[in-house]
C-alpha positions in Angstrom: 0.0 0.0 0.0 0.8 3.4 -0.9 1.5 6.0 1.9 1.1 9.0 -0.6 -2.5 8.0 -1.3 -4.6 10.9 1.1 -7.8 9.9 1.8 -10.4 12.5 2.0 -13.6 12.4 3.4 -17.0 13.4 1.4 -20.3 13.5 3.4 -23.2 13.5 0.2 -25.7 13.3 2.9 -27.0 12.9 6.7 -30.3 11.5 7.7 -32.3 9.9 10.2 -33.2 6.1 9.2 -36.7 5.7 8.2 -37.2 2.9 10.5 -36.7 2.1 14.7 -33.2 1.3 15.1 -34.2 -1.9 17.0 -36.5 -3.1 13.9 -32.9 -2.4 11.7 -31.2 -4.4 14.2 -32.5 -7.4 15.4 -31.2 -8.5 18.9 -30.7 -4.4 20.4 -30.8 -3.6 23.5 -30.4 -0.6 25.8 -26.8 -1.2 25.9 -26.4 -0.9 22.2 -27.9 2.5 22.8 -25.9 3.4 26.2 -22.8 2.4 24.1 -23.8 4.0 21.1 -24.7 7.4 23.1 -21.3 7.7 24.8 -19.2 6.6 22.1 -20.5 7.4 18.8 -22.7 10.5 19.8 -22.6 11.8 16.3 -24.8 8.4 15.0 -27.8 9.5 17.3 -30.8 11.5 16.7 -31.9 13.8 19.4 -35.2 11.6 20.1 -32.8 9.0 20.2 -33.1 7.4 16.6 -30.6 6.1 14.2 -28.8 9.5 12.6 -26.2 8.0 9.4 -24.2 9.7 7.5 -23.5 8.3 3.7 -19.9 9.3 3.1 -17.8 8.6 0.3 -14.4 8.7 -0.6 -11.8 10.8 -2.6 -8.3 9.0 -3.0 -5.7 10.6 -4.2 -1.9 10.2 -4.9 0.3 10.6 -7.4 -1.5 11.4 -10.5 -4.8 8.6 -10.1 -8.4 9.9 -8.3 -10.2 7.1 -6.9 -13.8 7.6 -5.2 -14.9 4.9 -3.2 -18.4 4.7 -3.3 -20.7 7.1 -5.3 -23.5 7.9 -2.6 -27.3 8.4 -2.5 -27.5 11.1 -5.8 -29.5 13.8 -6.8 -32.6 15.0 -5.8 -35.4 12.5 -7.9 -32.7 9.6 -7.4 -34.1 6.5 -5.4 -32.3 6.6 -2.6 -33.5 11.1 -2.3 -36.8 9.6 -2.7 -36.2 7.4 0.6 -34.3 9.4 3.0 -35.8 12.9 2.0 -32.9 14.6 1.5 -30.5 14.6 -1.8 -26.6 14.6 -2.6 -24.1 16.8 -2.8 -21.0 15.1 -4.4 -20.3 17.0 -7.4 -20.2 19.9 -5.3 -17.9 18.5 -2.7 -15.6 17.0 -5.8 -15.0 20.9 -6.5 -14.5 21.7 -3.1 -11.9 19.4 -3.2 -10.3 20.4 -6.0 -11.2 17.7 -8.3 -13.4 16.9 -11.8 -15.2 14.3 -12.4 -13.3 13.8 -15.4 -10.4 13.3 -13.2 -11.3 10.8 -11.3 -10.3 7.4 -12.9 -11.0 4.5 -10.8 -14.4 4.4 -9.1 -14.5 2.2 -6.7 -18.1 0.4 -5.4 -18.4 -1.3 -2.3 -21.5 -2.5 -3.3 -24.6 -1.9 -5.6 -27.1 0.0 -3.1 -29.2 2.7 -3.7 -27.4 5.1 -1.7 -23.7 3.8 -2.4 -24.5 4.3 -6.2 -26.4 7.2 -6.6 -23.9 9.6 -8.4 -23.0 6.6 -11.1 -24.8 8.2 -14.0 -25.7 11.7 -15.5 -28.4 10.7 -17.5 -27.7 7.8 -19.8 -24.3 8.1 -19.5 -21.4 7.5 -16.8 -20.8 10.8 -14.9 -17.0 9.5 -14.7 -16.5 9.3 -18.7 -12.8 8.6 -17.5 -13.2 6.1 -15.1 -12.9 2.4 -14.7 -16.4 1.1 -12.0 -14.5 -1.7 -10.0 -17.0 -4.2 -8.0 -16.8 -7.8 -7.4 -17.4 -10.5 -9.9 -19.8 -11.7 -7.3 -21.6 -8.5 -6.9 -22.1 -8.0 -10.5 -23.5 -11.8 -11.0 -26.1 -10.9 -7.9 -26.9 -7.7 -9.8 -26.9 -8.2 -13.1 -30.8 -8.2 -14.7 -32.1 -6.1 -12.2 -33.4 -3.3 -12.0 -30.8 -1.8 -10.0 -28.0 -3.0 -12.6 -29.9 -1.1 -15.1 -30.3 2.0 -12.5 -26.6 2.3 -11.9 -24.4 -0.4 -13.7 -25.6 -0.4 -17.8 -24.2 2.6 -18.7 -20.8 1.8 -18.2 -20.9 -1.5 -19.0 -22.0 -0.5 -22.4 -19.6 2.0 -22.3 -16.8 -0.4 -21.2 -16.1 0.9 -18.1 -16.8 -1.8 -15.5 -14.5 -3.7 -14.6 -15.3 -6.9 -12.7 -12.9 -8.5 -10.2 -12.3 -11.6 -8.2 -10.9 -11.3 -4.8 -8.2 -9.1 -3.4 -6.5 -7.2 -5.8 -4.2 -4.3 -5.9 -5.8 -1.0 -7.4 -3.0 2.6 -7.1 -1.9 2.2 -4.2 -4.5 0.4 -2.4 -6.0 -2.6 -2.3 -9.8 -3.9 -2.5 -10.5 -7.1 -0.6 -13.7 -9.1 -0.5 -16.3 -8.8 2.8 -19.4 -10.4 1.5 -22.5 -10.9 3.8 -24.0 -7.3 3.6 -24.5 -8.4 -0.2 -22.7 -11.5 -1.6 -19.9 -9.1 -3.7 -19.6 -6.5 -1.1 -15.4 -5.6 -0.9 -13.6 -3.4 1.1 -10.3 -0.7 0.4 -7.5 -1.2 2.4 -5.2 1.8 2.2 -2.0 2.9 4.3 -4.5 5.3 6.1 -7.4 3.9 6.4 -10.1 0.9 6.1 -12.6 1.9 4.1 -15.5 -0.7 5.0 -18.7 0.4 3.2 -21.7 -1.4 4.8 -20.0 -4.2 6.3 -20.5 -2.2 9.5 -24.0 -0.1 8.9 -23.9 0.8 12.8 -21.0 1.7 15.2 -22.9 -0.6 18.3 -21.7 -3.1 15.6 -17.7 -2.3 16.2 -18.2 -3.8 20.0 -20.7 -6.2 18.9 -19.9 -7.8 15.8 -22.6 -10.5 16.1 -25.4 -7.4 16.0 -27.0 -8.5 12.6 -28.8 -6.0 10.4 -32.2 -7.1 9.0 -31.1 -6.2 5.3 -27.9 -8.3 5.1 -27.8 -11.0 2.4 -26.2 -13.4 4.9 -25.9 -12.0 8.3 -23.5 -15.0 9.5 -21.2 -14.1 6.5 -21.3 -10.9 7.9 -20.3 -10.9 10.9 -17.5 -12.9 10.3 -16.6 -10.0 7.6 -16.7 -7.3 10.4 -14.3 -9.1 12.6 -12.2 -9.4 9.8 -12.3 -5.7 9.4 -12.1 -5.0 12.4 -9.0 -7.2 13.2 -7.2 -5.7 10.0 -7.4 -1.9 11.2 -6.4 -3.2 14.4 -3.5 -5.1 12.2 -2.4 -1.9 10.5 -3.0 0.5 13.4 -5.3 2.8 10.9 -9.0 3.8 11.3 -11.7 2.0 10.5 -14.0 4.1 7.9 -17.3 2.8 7.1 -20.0 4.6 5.2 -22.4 5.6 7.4 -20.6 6.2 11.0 -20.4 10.5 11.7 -16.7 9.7 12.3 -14.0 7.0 11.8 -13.5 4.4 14.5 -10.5 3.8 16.2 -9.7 0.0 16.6 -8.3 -0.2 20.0 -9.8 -3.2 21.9 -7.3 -3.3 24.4 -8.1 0.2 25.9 -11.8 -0.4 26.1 -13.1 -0.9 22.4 -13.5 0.9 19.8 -14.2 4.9 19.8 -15.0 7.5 17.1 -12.2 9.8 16.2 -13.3 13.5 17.2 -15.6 15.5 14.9 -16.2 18.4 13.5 -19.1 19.4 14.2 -22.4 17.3 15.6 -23.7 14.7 13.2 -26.7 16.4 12.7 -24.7 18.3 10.2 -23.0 17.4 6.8 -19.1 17.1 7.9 -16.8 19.1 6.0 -14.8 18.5 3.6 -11.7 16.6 5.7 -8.9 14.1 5.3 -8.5 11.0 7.6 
């Protein structure tokens, strides 16, 4: 892994889950919610519901632009429609300095509404430049419905999707498979940070890895994928940066568990535009 690749920190969106935390997560308890309170402040609502954040990522080093994850989209997009609020990525691209015909690699956890929301303009890729990576897996669970059409056609009949088949190397960093959440879902492993998607949807999840969410394709599969996660940013010493937490967690068992690196700003609010 690359140590010049910066890892920076887009927040499309913040909303409150349409649903009671404890019908999201089976098995919850009012020590999920103590825990979650004291350590991960930024992930509650102030009635005490389930407050995410969808963040993607920018990578950059050298001369390549990676995003890792493409968010919920615009305002009309499916995953706008759900959560009742819309996107902001192109915005935050040029915030940070970047085109979308820069970035080259676009990198997708998985193919969710709200991970895959920027994919298109249109009919066509909104990254004309870009390779779409997923899993081999991912695209065989996707593939004739209507969410490959949605946010996968376009550059596949552009020739821009790329399919691959377990870990491999990508600039600098490295994608490695986590299935459960879906049966493709992969992770990026870089020299700063563990960028997990969905593989953890909650931060109670961190401390409890056996806390199942009621949408995973195989909640067995992952849990084992989130103490594999969890034991390789503990590995590396780096932060563990899934999609929807406010902040990063820090992977330090031996001192108590995990905790969120500190914030800027409460998590009622869109985070700035930050490196890890």
């Amino acid at each position: 892994m690359n140590r010049r690749v910066d890892v920076t920190v887009l927040c499309d969106a913040v909303a409150l889950f349409p649903e009671p935390v404890g019908d999201a997560l089976p098995g919850w308890t009012d020590e999920h919610q103590a825990w979650t309170a004291e350590r991960a402040q930024g992930n509650v609502a102030p009635d005490g519901g389930w407050w995410l954040h969808f963040h993607t990522y920018l990578l950059t080093g050298d001369s390549s632009a990676m995003l890792v994850d493409t968010g919920i989209g615009p305002a009309g997009s499916a995953a706008a429609d759900w959560l009742g609020t819309s996107g902001r990525l192109p915005d935050l691209l040029g915030t940070a300095g970047v085109t979308p015909d820069e970035i080259d690699t676009v990198v997708l956890t998985h193919v969710h509404l709200d991970h895959a929301g920027w994919n298109t303009d249109g009919a066509r890729p909104r990254f004309a430049n870009a390779s779409y990576v997923l899993q081999a897996a991912e695209l065989e669970h996707i593939r004739g419905t209507a969410s490959y059409d949605r946010y996968l056609k376009a550059a596949d009949e552009a020739g821009q999707l790329r399919a691959v088949d377990g870990e491999t190397d990508l600039a600098g960093v490295r994608v490695v498979p986590t299935p459960g959440h879906t049966p493709g879902h992969q992770s990026v492993v870089t020299a700063r940070a563990v960028l997990a998607g969905d593989v953890l949807v909650h931060p109670a999840q961190a401390a409890w890895p056996e806390l199942t969410y009621v949408y995973e394709t195989e909640p067995a599969v992952a849990a084992t994928s989130r103490r594999a996660v969890l034991a390789l940013a503990g590995a590396y010493g780096v932060p563990l940066a899934p999609a929807h937490l406010h902040t990063p967690l820090r992977v330090n068992s031996g001192l108590g568990g995990p905790t969120s690196l500190p914030a800027e700003g409460p998590g009622t609010d869109r985070c700035p535009v930050q490196r890890i």
